[in-house]
C-alpha angles and dihedrals in degrees: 000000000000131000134224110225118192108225124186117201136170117248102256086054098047095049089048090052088047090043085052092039089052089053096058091047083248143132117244092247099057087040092066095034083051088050104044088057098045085051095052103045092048101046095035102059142032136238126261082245098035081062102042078059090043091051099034091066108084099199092054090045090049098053093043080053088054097045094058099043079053089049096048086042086055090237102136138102124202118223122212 
């Protein structure tokens, strides 16, 4: 079911989401929905090659491995 979310923009910002909604052939509402999840989903993963690299370097893969056995050890300390 979806779900109404109140924004509040200035007005530079708001003409340039309409200019870009107008664009798409979309209403501003469906452009930022549009946007959030392609954010997300592109900051939030790798790709399948971006991790062949990430595994594929065995310092970065040893210290990861270190960090978890300290994690599961509860030796850690977290630095704000």
């Amino acid at each position: 079911m979806s779900k109404t979310i109140t924004l509040r923009v200035d007005e530079d910002f708001y003409e340039m989401i309409k200019a870009a909604a107008k664009g798409e052939r979309r209403s501003i509402s469906s452009l930022l929905e549009y946007s959030a999840i392609f954010y997300i989903s592109n900051s939030s993963y790798v790709s399948d090659s971006e991790m062949k690299e990430i595994l594929s370097d065995e310092d970065l893969v040893g210290s990861l491995r270190t960090g978890m056995q300290d994690i599961e050890k509860d030796e850690y300390e977290i630095v704000k």
